[in-house]
N, C-alpha and C positions, 0 to 999 in steps of 0.2 A: 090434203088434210086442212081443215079450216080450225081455227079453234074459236069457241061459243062463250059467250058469256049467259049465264040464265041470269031472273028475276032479280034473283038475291045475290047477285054478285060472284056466284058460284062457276067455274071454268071447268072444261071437260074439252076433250077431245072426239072431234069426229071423224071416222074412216070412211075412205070410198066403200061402197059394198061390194066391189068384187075383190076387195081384199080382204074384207072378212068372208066371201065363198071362198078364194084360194086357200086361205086356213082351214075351213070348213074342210076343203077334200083335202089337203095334206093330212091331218089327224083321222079321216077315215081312210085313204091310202094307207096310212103306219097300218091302224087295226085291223083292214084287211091282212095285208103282211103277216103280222103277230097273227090273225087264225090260222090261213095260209099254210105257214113254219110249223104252227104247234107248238107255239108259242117256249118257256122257257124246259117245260119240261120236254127231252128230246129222245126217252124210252128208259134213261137206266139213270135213278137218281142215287147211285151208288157210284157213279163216273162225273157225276155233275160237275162237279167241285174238283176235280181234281187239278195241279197244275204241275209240269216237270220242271228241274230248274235249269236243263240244258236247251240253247237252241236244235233243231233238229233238221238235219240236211236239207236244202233245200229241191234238189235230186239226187236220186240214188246212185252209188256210188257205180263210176265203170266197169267193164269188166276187168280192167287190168286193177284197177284200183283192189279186187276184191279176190285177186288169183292168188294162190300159194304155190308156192316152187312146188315140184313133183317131189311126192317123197316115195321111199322103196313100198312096195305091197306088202301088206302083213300078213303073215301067217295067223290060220286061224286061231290058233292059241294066244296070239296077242291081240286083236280082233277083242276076244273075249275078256281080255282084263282093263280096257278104252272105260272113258266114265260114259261116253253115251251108252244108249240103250241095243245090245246086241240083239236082241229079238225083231229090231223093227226093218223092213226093207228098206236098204237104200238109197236105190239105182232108178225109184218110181220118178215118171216124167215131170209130176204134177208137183213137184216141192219148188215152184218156180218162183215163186210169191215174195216180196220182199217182204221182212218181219222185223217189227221191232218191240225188242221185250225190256219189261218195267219189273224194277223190284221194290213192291209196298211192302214189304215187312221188314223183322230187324234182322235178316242173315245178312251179314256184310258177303259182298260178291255174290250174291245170287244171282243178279242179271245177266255179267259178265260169264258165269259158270255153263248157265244154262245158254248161252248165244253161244258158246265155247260149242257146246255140244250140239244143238240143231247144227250150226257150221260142218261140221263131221260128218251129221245125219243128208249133209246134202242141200240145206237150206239157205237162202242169203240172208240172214241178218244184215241188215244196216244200223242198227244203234242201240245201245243197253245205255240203261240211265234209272233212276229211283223217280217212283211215281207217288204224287201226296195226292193225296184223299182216301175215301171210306169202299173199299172193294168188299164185300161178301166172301169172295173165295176166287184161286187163282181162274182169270178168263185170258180167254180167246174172242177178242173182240175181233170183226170183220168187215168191209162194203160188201154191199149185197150177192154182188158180178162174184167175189172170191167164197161164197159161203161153203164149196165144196173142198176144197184149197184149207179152209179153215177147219173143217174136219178132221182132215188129213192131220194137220199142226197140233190139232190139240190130241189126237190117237196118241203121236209120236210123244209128245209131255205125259200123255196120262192127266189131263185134265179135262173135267168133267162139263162143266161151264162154256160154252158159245153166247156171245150177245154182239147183234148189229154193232157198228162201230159209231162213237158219241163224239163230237165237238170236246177235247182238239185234238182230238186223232185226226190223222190222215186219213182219206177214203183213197189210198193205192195201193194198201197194203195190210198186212193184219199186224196186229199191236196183241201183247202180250202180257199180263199183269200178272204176276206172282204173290201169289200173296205168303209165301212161306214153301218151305223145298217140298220138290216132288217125289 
């Protein structure tokens, strides 16, 4: 860097020029990037915004972590009076997917209720927690690898809504937003 004096007494500064091209590529590097990505809109600008106020595990939890003592078999008659859903199977292979369900609206415990009940249904929940921002209606957000898994999850809710999974969900698992009981 030299620095110049002009005519009139005026001072400026001069750069090498290959440090105004490394500028040059690093701001066309970002804007590649930003095309790239798809910049900030990421598919669902009803998820955008949203933010939880718990941290959220960083692995899923063990299997010992997540086992229940054996309880007795129940007879069908009590089977039928359970708050999960007695119409839905099971014993299917595919409820393997770890899940984590959000409660946007104002029923106090609906997250916990409803993780209550997938649990029953055979599912691994890993975390309930209140979700802020603007949802449309209860989804089943998913990564792409689990979209059939997420089928499955939203049958078993009776929710209607599937969308790819958005920044800051996790891509390991399917995330669950409630927007009001099922």
């Amino acid at each position: 860097m030299r620095r110049r004096s002009g005519p009139d007494g005026e001072r400026g500064l001069a750069l090498p020029s290959w440090t105004i091209g490394a500028s040059v590529g690093v701001v066309v590097l970002a804007l590649l990037a930003f095309v790239v990505t798809g910049g900030p809109d990421r598919g669902d600008e009803a998820a955008a915004d949203p933010v939880s106020e718990s941290t959220e595990p960083s692995d899923p939890p063990s299997e010992s972590a997540t086992t229940k003592p054996s309880e007795p078999a129940k007879t069908p008659s009590e089977t039928a009076t359970t708050t999960a859903r007695p119409d839905r199977d099971r014993t299917g292979p595919r409820r393997n997917a770890y899940v984590e369900i959000y409660n946007n609206s104002t029923v106090s415990g609906l997250a916990n209720q409803t993780a209550a009940e997938l649990q029953d249904a055979g599912w691994k929940v890993v975390g309930a927690d209140n979700w802020y921002g603007d949802i449309p209606s209860s989804t089943v957000y998913y990564p792409t690898r689990l979209r059939d898994v997420a089928k499955l999850l939203a049958a078993d809710l009776g929710v209607k809504r599937l969308h790819t999974a958005v920044a800051p969900m996790r891509f390991d698992r399917l995330t669950v937003i409630l927007t009001g009981p099922l």
